[in-house]
N, C-alpha and C positions, 0 to 999 in steps of 0.2 A: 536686727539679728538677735538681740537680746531677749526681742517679743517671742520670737522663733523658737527660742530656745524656751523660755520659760514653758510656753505654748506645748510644745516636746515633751517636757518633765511633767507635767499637769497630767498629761496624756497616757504618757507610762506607768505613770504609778498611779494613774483611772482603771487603764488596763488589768495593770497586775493586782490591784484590791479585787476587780470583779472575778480575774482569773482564780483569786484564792479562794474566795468565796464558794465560787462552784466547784473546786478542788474538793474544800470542804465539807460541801454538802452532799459530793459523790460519794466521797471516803465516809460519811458517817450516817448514811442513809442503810437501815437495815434491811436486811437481804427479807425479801418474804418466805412468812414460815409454810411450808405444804407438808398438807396431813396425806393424801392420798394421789397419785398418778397413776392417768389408764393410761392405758398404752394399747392404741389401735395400730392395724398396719397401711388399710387404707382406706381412704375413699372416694364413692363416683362422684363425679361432679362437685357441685359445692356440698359445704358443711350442714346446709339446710335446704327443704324443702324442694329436695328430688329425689331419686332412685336411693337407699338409703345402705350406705357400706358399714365398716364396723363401726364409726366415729359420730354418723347422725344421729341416731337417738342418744346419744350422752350429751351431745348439743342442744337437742332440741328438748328432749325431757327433763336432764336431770335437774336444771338444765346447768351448761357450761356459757356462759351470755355472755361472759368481757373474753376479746379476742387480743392477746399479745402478742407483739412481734416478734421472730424467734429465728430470723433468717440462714441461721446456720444449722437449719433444722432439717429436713426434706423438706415439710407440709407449710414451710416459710413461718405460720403461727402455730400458736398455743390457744386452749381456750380454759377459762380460767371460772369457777366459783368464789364471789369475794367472800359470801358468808360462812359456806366450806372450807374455804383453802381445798380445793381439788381442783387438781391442773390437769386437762387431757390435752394429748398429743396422737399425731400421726406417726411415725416411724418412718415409710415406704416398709414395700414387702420385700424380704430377702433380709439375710441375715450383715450383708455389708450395709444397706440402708439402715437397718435398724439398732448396727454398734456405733455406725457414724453422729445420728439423730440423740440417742443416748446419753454417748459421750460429750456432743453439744449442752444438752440439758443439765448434766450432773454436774459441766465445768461452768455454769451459766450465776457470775455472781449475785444474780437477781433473785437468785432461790433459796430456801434453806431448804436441804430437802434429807438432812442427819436424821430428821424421825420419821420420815415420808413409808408410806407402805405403797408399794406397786400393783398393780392389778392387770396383768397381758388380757383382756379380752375380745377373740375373735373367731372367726370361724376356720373349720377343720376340716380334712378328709376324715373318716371313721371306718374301723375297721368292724365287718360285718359279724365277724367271729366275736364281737365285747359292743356291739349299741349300733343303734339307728339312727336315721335323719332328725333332726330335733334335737339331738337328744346331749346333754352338756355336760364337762367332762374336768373337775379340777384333776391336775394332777401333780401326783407327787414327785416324780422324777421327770427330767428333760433328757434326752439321749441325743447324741450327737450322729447323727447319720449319715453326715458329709463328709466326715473323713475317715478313710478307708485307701486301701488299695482292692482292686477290682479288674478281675480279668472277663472278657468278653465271654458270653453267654456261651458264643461256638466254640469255645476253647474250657472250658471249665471240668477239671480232671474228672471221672466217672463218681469218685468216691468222698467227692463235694459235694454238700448240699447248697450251697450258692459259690458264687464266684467274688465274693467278698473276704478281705482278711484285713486285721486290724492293721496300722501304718506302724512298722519293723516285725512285721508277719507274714512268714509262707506262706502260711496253713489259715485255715477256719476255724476260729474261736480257740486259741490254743490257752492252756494253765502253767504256768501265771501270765496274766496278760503282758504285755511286753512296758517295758519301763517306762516309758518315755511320756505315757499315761498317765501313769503313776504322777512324775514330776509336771506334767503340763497341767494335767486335772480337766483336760479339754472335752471328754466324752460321756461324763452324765454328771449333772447337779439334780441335787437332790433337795427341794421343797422344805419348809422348815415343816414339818408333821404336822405340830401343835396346831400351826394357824391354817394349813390346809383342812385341818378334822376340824375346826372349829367354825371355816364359810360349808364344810361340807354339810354338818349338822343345821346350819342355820337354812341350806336351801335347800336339801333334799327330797323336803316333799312337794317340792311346786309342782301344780300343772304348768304344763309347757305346750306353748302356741303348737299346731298344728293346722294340717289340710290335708284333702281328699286326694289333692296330686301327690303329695307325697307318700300317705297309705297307699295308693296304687303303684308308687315306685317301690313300697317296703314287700309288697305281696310277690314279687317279684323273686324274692332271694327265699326260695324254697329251701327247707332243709340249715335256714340258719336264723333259729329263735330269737334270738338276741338283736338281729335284725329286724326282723316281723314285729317286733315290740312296739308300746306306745313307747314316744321319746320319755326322758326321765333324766334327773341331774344324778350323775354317778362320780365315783373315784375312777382315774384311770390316767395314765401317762399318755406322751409326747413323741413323737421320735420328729426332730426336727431336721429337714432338707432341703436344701435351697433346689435340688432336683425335685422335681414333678413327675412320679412315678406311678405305676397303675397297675392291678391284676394282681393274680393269686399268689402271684411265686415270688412276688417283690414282696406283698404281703406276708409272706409265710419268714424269709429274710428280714423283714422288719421284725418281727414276732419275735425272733431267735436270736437279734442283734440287741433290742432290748433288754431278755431276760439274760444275756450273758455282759454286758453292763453294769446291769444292775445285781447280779448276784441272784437273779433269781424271782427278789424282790419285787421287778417293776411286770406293768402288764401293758402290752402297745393297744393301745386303745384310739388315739388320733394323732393322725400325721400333717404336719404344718410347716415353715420356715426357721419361726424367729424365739422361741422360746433360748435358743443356747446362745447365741450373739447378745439376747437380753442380761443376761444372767450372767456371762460372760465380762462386759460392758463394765455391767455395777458391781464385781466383783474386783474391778479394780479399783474403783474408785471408793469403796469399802475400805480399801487399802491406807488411805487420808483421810478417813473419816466422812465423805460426804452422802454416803447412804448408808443404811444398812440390809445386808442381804436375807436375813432373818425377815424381813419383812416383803417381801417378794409373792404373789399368786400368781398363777396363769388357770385361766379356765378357756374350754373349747367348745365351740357348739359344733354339730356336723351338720356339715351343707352338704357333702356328699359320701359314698361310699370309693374306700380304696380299691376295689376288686366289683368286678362283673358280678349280674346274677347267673346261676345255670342257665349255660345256652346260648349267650355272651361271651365274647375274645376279650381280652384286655386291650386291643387297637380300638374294636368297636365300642368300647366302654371310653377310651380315652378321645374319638372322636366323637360320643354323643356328647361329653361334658365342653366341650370345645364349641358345639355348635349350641350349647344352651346360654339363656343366658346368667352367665356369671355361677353356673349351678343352681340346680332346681332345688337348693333347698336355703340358697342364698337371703333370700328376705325372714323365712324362720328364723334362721340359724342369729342372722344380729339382730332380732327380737331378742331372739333365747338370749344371748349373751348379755344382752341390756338387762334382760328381767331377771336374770340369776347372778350377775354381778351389779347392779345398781342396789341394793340391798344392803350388801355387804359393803360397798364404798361408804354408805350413808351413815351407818352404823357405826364403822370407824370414825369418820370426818364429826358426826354427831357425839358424839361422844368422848370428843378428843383429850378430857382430862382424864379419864379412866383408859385410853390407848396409847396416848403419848408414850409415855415411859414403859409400861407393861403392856406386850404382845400379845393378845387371848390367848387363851388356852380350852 
């Protein structure tokens, strides 16, 4: 019994030195520093060497080679630059997948991610009235397009211009907007300037990938310049909806919900999900200090147009892109995005002792 016993004590206190140990070496193991995170929303198949969504090429080129576990992520990992410190993630698309995925990330003690700058890049709907297929879009303002009150199109009073009114609102766009805005702060973030004008200067004059299908899709939209356009990296805003919406008149409602957001300010140039649940996300967590929002991009490529050309219904427009695949301008468009945001990643992450502490300008 004696043996028993010593044999017992040996045992325990084996246990509990190795338990302390790794205790230890948990608690005093530093969190790794990141200079930049993309932020894609999805993609097909695997991360390489198939159909390529917005997340392949930062895998494959820039490249992202160590793969971390992240399981409380959507995309399960992360893929990681050791020499960079740039971490790219999946999201899912849709603005719940993407505050969920986030908020996993930024509460993840494995990160440091206090000086991290963000980068949303992905592909867009574009609105024909402000750019074509190709064609890439920082912007400076996010608009929130999903919440609203919305009465049915065949009910919509003669003396409305849409069927939309802001939530504690009658009316269409009334002054001052209603409070509760004010206090929630839920319906447009606004871009830090500085660092938006400063990826905009530095990529502005790229040629941007292109093809013949696509020009023949642009030749289409008679009577709207800016569509006929060779693609081009421009400034231009957001309106984010987790609704998938189509044609002139929803367009022309996004146009008008923007600039009554923004004061004026903003100009709806591409329409997407996730840019406000992003921004949303890290704004709280800003709150403790684990990011800062100051350091935030989002850029858009267009993969397709929000509206018909002349001659075109908004059904027929919203069942050709249904029956293509993934949008006919899908493989440009995360080119584009690669090639106009992978520049601007490098630059940061390269240069991390002149951007750590100070922001460009």
């Amino acid at each position: 019994m004696n043996q028993l016993l010593r044999f017992c004590s040996v045992l325990f206190v084996t246990l509990m030195f190795f338990s302390h140990q790794a205790m230890a070496k948990t608690t005093t193991t530093k969190p790794i520093p990141i200079r930049v995170v993309v932020v894609t929303a999805f993609e097909l198949g695997e991360d390489t060497g198939d159909i390529a969504g917005e997340f392949q090429h930062w895998v494959e080129q820039f490249p992202l080679s160590e793969t971390i576990a992240a399981p409380a992520t959507y995309h399960g990992v992360l893929r990681y630059n050791p020499e960079l410190q740039v971490l790219g993630m999946v999201t899912g698309e849709g603005p719940t997948r993407v505050a969920a995925s986030i908020t996993a990330l930024a509460s993840d003690p494995r990160f440091d991610l206090s000086h991290a700058y963000f980068i949303l890049a992905g592909i867009a709907g574009v609105n024909p009235n402000k750019g074509t297929l190709g064609t890439v879009a920082w912007a400076r303002y996010a608009v929130n397009g999903g919440s609203a009150h919305l009465l049915d199109a065949r009910e919509i009073p003669a003396d409305w211009p849409d069927g939309f009114t802001p939530v504690q609102a009658s009316t269409p766009y009334p002054q001052p907007r209603p409070p509760i805005h004010s206090i929630a702060s839920d319906m447009v973030f606004a871009f830090n300037p500085q660092l938006v004008n400063w990826a905009y200067q530095r990529t502005k004059d790229m040629t941007l990938p292109d093809s013949a299908e696509l020009e023949k899709k642009r030749q289409q939209y008679k009577n709207f310049p800016k569509a006929q356009a060779k693609p081009q990296v421009i400034l231009g805003d957001t309106i984010s909806s987790e609704t998938f919406w189509s044609g002139h008149k929803m367009n022309q409602w996004a146009e008008r919900w923007v600039n009554y957001w923004t004061d004026g300010k903003g100009e709806m140039v591409t329409t997407a999900m996730e840019e406000i649940a992003l921004y949303q996300a890290l704004s709280y967590q800003a709150k403790i200090g684990r990011v800062d929002t100051n350091r935030i991009l989002s850029l858009r490529a267009a993969s397709n147009f929000d509206a018909p050309p002349p001659g075109e219904s908004a059904a027929e427009k919203l069942k050709e892109e249904m029956n293509e695949e993934n949008f006919i301008g899908l493989d440009i468009a995360t080119r584009a995005a690669y090639q106009v945001g992978s520049p601007i990643v490098r630059e940061l992450a390269t240069h991390w002792d002149q951007y750590k502490d100070h922001i460009p300008q």
